[in-house]
DSSP file (Angstrom, degrees, kcal/mol; ACC not computed):
  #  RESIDUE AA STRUCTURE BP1 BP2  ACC     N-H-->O    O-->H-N    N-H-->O    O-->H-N    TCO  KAPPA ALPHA  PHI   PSI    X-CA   Y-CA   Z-CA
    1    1 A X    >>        0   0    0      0, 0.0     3,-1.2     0, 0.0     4,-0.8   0.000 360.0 360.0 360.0 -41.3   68.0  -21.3  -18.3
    2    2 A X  H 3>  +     0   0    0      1,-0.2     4,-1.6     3,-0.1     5,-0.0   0.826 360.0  67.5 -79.2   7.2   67.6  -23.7  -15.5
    3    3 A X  H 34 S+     0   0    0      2,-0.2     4,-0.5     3,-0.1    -1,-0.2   0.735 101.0  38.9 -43.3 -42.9   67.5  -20.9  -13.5
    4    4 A X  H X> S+     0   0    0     -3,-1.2     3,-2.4     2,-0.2     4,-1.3   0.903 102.1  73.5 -91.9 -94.7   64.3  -19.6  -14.7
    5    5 A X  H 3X S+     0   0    0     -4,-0.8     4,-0.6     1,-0.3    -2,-0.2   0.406 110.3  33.7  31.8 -77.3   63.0  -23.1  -14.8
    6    6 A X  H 3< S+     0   0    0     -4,-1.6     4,-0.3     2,-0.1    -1,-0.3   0.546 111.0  53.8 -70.8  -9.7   63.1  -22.6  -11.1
    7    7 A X  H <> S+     0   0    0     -3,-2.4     4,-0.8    -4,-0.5    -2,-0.2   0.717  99.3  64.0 -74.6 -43.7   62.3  -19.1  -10.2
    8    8 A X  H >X S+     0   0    0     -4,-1.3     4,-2.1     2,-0.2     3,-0.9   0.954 102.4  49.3 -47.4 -68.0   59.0  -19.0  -12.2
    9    9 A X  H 3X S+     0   0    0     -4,-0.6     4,-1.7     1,-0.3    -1,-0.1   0.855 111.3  51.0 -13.8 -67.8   57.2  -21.8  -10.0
   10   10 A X  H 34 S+     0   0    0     -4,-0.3     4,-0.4     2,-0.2    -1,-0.3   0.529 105.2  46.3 -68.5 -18.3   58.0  -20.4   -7.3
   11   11 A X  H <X S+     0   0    0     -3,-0.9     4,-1.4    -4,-0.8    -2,-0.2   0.859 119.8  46.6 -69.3 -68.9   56.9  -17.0   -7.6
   12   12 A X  H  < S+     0   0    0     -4,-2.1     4,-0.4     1,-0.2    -2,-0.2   0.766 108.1  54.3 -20.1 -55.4   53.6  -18.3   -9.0
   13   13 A X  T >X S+     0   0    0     -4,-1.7     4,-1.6     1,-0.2     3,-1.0   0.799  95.3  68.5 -78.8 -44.6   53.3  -20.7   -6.3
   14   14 A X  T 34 S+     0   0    0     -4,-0.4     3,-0.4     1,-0.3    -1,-0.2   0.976 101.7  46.4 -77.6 -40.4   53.6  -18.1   -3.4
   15   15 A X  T 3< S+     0   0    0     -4,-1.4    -1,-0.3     1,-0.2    -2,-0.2   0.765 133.3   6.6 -63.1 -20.5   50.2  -16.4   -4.2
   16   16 A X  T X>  +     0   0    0     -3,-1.0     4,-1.5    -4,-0.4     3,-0.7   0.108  66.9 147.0-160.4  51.5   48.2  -19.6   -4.5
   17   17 A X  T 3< S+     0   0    0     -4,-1.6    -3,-0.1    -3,-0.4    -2,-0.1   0.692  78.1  49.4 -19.8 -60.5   49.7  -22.7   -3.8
   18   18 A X  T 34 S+     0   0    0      1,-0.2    -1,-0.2    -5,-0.1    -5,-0.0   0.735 113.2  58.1 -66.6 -31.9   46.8  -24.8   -2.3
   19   19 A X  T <4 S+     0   0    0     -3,-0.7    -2,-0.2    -6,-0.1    -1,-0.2   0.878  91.3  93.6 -61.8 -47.4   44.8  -23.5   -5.8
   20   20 A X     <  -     0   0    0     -4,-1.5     2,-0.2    -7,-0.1     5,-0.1  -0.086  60.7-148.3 -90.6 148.6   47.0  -24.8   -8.2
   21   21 A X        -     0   0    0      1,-0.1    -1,-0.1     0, 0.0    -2,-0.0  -0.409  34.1-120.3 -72.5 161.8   47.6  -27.9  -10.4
   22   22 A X  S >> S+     0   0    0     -2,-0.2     3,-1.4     2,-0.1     4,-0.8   0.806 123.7  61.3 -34.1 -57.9   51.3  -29.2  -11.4
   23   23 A X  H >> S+     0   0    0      1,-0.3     4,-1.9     2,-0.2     3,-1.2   0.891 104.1  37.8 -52.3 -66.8   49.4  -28.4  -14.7
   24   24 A X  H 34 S+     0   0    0      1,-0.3    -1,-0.3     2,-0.2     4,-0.1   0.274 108.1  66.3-103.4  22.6   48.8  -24.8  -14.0
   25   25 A X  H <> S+     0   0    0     -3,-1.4     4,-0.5     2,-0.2    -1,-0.3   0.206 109.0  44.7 -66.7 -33.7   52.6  -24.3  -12.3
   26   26 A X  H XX S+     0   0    0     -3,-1.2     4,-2.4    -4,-0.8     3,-2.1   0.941 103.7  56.5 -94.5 -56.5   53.8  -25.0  -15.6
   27   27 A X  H 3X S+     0   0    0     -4,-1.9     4,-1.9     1,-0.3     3,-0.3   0.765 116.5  39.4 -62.4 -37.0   51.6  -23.0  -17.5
   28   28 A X  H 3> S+     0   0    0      2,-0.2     4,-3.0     1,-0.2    -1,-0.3   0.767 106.6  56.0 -37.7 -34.9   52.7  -20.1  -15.5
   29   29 A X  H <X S+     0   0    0     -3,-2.1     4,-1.0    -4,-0.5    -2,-0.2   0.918 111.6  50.2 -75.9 -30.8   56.1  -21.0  -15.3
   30   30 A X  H >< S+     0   0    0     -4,-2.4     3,-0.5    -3,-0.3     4,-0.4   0.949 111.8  56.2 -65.5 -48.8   55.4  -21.0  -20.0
   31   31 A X  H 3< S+     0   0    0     -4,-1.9    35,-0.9    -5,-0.3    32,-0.2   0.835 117.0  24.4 -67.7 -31.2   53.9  -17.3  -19.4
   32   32 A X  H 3X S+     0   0    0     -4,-3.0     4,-1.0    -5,-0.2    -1,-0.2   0.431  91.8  97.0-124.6  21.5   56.5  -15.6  -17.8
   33   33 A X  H <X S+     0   0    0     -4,-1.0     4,-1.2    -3,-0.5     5,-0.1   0.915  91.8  40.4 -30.2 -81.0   59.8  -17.3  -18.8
   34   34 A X  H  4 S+     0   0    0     -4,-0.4     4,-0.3     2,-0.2    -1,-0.2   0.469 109.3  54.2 -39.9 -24.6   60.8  -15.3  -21.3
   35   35 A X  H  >>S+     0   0    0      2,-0.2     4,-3.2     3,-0.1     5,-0.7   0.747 116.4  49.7 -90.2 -33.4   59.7  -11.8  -19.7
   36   36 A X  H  X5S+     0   0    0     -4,-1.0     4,-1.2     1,-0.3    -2,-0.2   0.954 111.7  45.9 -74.3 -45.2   62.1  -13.3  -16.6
   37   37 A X  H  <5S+     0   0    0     -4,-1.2     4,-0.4     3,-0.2    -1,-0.3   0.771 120.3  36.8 -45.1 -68.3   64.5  -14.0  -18.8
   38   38 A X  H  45S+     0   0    0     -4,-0.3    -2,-0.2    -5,-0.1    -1,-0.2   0.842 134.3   9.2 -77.1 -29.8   64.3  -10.4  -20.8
   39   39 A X  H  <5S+     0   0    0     -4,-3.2    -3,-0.2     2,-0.0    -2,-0.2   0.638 130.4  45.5-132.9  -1.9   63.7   -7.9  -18.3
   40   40 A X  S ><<S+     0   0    0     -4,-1.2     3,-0.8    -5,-0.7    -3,-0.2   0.327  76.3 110.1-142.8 -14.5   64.0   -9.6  -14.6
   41   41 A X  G >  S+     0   0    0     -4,-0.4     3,-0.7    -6,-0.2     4,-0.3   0.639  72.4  57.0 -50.2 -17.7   67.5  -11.5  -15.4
   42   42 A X  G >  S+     0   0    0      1,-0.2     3,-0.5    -3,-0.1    -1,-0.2   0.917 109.2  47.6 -57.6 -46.8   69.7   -9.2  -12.9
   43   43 A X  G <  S+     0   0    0     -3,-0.8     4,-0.4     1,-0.2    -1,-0.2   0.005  80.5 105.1-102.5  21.7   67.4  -10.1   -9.9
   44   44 A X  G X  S+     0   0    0     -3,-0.7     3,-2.2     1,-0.2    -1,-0.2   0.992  86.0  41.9 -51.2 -58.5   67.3  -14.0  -10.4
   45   45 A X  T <  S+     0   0    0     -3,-0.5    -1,-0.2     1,-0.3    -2,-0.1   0.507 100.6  78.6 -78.1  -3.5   69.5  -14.7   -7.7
   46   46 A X  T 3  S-     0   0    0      1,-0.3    -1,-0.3    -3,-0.2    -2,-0.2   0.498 104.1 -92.7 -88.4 -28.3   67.8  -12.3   -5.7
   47   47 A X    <>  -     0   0    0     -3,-2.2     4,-0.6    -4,-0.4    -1,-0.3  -0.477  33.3 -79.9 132.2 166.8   64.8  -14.3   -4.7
   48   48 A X  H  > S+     0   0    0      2,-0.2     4,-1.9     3,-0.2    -1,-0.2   0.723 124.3  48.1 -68.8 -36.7   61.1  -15.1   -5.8
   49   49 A X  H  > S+     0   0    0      2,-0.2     4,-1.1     1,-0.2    -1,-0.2   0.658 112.1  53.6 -88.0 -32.9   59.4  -11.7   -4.3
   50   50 A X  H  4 S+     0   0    0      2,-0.2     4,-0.3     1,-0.2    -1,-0.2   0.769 110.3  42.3 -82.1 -23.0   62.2   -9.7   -6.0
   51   51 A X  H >X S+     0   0    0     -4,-0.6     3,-2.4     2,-0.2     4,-1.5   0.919 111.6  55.9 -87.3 -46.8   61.6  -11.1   -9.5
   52   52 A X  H 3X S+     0   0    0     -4,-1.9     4,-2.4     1,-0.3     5,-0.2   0.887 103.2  57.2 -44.5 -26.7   58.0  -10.8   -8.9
   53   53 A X  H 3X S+     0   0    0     -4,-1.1     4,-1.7     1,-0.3    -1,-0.3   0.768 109.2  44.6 -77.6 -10.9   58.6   -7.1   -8.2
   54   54 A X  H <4 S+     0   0    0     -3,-2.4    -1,-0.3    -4,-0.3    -2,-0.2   0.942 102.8  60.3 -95.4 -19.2   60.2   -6.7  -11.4
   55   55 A X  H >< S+     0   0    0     -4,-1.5     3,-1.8     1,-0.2    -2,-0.2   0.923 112.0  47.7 -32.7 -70.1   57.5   -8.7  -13.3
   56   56 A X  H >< S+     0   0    0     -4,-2.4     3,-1.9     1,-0.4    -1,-0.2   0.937 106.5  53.3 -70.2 -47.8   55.2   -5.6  -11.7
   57   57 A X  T 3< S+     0   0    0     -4,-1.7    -1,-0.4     1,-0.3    -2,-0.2   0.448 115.2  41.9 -95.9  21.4   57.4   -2.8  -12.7
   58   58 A X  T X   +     0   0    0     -3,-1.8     3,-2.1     2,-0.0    -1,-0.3   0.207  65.2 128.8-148.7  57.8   57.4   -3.9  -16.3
   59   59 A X  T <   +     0   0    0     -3,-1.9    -2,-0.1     1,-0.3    -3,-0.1   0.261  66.3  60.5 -79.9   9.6   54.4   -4.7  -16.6
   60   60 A X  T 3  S+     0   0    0     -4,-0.1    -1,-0.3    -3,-0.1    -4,-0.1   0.585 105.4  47.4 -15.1 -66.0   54.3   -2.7  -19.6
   61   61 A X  S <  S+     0   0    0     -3,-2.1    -2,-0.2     2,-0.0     2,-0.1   0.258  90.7  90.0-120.6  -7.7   56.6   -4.4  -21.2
   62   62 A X  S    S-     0   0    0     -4,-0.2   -30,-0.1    -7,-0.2   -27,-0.0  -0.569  84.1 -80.5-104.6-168.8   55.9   -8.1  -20.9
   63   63 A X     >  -     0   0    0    -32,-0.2     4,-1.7     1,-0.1     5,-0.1  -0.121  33.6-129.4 -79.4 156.4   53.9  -10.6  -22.9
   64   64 A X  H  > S+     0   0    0      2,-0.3     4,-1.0     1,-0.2    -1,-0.1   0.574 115.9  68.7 -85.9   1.4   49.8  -10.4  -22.0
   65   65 A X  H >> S+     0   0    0      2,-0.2     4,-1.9     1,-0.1     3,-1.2   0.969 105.4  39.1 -74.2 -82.2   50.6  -14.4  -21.5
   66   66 A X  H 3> S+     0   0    0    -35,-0.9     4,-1.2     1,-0.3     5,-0.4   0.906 118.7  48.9 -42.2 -56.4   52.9  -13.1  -18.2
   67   67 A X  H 3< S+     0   0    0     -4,-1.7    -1,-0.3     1,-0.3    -2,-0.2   0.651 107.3  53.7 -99.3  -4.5   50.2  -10.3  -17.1
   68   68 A X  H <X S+     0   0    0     -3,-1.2     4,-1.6    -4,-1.0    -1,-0.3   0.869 111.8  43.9 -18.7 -74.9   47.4  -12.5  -17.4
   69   69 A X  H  < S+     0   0    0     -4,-1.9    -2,-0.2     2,-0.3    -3,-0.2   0.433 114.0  49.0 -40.6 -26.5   49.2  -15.0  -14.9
   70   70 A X  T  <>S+     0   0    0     -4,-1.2     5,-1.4     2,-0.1    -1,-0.2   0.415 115.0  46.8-121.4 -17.2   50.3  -12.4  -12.6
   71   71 A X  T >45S+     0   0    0     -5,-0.4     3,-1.1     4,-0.2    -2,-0.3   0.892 103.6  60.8 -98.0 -16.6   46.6  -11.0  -12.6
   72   72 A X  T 3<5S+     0   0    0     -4,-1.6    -2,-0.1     1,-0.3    -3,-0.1   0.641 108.4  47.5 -63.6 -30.0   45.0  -14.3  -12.2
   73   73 A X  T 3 5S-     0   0    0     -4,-0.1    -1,-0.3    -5,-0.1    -2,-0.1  -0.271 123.4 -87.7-121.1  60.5   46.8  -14.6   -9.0
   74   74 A X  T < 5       0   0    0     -3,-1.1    -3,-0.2     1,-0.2    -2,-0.1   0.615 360.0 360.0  90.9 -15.1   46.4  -11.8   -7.2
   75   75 A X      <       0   0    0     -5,-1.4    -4,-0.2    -6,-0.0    -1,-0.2   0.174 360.0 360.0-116.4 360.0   49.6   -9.6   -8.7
């Protein structure tokens, strides 16, 4: 779990860094947690770009919380 905990931020983060609150780093990090978690856990260790790419190819299948987040920046 702290795993995720750190991969989420950082995914986030790389598409608008300068933009962002602490505040609205977390609130990403709440939207897609669970989708990282469910469909993106193989590819943790894999890196931030790699989890984002699975975030995109199932984007189907996660919470509109996560495809929100990932359209708000840019993904």
């Amino acid at each position: 779990m702290t795993k995720i905990l750190c991969v989420i931020p950082l995914v986030l983060i790389a598409s608008a860094a300068l933009a962002q609150t602490p505040q609205d780093r977390a609130k990403g990090h709440d939207a897609c947690s669970r989708d990282v978690s469910r469909f993106c856990r193989a590819q943790m260790q894999d890196g931030d770009q790699i989890v984002l790419a699975c975030l995109k190819q199932n984007r189907a299948r996660i919470s509109k919380g996560c495809q929100q987040m990932l359209a708000s920046h840019g993904q």
